[in-house]
C-alpha positions as CSV (number, residue, x, y, z in Angstrom):
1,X,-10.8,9.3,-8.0
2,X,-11.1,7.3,-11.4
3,X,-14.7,5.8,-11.9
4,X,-14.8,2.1,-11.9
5,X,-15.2,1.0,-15.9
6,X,-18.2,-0.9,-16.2
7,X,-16.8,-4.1,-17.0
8,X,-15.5,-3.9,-13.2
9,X,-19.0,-4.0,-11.3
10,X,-19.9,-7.5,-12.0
11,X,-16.1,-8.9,-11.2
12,X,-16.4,-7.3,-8.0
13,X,-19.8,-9.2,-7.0
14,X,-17.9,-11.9,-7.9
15,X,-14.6,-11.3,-6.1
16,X,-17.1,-10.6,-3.0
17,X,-19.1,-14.1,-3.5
18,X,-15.7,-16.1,-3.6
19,X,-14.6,-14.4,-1.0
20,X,-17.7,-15.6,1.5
21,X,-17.5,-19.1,-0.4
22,X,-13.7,-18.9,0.8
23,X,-15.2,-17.8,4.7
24,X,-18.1,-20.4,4.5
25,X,-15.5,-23.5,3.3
26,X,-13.1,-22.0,6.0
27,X,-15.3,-22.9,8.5
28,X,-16.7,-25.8,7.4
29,X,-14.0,-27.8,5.1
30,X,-16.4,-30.8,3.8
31,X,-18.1,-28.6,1.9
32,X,-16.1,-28.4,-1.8
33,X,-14.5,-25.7,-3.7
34,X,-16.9,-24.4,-6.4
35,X,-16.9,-22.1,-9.4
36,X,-18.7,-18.9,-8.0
37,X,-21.6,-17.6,-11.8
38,X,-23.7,-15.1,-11.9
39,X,-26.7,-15.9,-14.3
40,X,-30.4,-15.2,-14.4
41,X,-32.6,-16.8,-11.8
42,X,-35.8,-16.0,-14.0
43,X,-35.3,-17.7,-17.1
44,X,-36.8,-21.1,-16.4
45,X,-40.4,-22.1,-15.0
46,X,-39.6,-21.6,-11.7
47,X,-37.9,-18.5,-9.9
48,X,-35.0,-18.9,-7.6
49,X,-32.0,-17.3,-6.0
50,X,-29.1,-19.5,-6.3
51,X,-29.0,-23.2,-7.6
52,X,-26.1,-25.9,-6.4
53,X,-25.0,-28.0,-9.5
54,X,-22.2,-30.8,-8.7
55,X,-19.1,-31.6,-10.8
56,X,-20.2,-28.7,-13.8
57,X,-17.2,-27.9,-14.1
58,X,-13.5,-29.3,-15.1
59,X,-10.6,-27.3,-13.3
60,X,-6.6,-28.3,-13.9
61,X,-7.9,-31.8,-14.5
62,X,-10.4,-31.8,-11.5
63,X,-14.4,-31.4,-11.2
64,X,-15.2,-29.0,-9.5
65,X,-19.0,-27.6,-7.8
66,X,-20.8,-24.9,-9.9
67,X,-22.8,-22.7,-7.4
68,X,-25.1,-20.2,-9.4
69,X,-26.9,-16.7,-8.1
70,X,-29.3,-14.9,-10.0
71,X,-28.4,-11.5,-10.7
72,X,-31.9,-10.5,-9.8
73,X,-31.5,-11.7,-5.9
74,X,-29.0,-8.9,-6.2
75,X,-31.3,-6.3,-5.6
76,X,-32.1,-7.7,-1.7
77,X,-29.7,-7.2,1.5
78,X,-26.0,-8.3,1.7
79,X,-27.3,-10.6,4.7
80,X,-30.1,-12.6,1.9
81,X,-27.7,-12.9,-0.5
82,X,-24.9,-14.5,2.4
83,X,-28.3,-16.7,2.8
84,X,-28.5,-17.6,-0.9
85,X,-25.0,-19.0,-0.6
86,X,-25.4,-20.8,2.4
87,X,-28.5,-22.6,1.1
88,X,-26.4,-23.7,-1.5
89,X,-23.7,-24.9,0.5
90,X,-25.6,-26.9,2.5
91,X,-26.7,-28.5,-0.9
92,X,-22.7,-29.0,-1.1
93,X,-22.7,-30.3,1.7
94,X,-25.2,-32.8,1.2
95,X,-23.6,-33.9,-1.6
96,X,-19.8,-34.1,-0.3
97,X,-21.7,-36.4,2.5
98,X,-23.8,-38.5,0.1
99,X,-27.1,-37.0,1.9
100,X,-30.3,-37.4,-0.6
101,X,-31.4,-34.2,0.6
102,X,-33.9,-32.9,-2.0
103,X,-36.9,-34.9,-4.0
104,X,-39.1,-34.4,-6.4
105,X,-36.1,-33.1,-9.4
106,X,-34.5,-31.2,-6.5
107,X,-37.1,-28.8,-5.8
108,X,-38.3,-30.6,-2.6
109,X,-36.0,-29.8,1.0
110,X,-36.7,-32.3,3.1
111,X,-35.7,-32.6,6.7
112,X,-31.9,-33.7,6.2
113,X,-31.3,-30.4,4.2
114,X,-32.7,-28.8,7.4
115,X,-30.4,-30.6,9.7
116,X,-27.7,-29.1,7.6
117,X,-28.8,-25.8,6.9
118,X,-28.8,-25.2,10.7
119,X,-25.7,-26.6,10.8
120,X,-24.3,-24.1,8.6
121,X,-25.8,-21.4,10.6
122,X,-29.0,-20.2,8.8
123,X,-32.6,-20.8,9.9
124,X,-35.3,-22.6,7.3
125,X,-38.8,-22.6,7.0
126,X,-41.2,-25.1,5.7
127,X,-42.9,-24.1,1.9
128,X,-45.8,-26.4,1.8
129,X,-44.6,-27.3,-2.0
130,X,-41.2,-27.0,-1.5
131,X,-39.9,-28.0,1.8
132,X,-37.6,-26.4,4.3
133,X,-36.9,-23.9,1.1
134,X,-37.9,-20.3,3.2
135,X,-34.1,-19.0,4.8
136,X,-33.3,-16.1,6.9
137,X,-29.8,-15.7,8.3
138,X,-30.0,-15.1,12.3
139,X,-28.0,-12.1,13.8
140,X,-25.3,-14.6,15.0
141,X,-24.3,-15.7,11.8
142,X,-24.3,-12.1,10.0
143,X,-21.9,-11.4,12.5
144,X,-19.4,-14.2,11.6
145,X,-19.5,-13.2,8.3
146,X,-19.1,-9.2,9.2
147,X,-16.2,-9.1,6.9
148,X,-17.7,-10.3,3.8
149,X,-20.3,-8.6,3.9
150,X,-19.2,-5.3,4.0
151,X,-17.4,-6.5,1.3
152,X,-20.3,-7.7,-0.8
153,X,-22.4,-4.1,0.0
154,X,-19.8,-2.4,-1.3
155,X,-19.6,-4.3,-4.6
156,X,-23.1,-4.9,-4.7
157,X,-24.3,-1.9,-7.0
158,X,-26.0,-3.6,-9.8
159,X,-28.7,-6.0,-10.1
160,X,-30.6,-7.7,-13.3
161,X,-34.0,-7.5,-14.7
162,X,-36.0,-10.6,-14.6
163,X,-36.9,-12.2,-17.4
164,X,-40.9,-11.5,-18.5
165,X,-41.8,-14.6,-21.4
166,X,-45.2,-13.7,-23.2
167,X,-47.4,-16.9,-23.1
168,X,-47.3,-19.5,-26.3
169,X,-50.9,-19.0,-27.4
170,X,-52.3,-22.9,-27.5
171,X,-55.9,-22.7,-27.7
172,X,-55.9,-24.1,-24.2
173,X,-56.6,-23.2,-20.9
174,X,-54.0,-22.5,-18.6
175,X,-52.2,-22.2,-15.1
176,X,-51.7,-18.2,-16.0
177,X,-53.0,-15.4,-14.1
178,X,-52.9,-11.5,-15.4
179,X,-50.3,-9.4,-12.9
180,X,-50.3,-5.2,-13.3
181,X,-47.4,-3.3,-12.5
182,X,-48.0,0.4,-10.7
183,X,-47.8,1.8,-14.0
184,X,-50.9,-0.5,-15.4
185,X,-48.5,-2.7,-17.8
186,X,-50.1,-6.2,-17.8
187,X,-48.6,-9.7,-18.1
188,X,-50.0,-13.6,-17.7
189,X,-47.7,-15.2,-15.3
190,X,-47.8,-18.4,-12.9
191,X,-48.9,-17.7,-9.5
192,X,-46.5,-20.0,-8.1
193,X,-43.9,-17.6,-9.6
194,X,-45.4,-14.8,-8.4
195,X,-45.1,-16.6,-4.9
196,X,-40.9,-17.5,-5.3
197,X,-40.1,-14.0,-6.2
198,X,-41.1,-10.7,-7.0
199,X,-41.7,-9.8,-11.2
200,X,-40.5,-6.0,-11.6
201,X,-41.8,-3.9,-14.2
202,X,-38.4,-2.2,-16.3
203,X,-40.5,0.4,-16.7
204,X,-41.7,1.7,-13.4
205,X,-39.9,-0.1,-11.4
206,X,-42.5,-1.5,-9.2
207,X,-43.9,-5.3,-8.9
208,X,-46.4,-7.3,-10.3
209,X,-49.4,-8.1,-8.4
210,X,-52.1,-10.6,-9.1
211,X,-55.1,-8.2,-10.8
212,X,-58.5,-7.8,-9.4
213,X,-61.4,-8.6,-11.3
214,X,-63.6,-5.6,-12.0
């Protein structure tokens, strides 16, 4: 059998994550067509999965939904990514309704984005800062999407770095806290990031954990 060229592994995550938008839109038609990106999830001051982003982009002459996952969530399960994209369409769907369903510059979920992530079959949590943001996917709904997601474990065999941005010496105090890796590399880093997502070292592999004081 001819190895795939490696130009081919992030199409296929990509062919995969249309496909499941196709399932998830199939089942629920409100919810728009979108342009499917992969894109770092780490490059900004806060970590995240996936983001939802309304009329991005202009397709034959019509706008059309960008929906965005990191290529660092790619290193969890098939069934977290399927929740990544189902968080997101219920941000679609939101939208497609005319639901204000996030404050604070998007980064609050209140309880109408609950109402419709259940709808859409995943369960949601409540972050204290961020709202109903925490997602698992329940048994039931890994099992309507079977299909797809054998489909997206087979194409998922890559997964990017996240970004690690040295602080801007200022003279200041700051929000920073020092992180080690298992291999005793050490970075300044917001806990709050710490909290979204995990920080891995390229070195050992392992992640960063806040340091203890001697």
């Amino acid at each position: 059998m001819t190895a795939a060229r490696p130009t081919d592994t992030a199409s296929n995550v990509l062919r995969a994550l249309e496909g499941i938008w196709h399932s998830i839109r199939t089942r629920h038609p409100e919810i728009p067509d979108a342009v499917l990106i992969l894109a770092s999830g780490t490059e900004g001051k806060q970590a995240r999965w996936g983001h939802h982003a309304p009329g991005r982009w202009r397709v034959h002459d019509t706008d059309r939904t960008e929906i965005m996952v990191s290529g660092e969530g790619l290193r969890r399960t098939p069934a977290e990514v399927l929740g990544t994209l189902l968080h997101e369409a219920a941000h679609a769907l939101a939208d497609a309704r005319g639901i204000q369903d996030t404050s604070r510059q998007g980064r609050y979920h209140n309880t109408r984005f609950r109402d419709l992530a259940t709808e859409l079959g995943i369960d949601v949590a409540k972050n204290d800062k961020f709202g109903w943001t925490i997602t698992t996917v329940p048994d039931t709904t890994q099992a309507a999407y079977r299909t797809s997601l054998r489909g997206l474990q087979k194409a998922m065999v890559l997964w990017r770095r996240e970004e690690i941005t040295a602080p801007t010496a200022t003279g200041k105090s700051s929000n920073l806290i020092a992180a080690i890796c298992p291999c005793e590399r050490t970075i300044r880093i917001a806990q709050s990031s710490l909290d979204q997502a995990a920080v891995t070292c390229g070195a050992c592999g392992g992640d960063f954990e806040p340091k203890q004081a001697p």
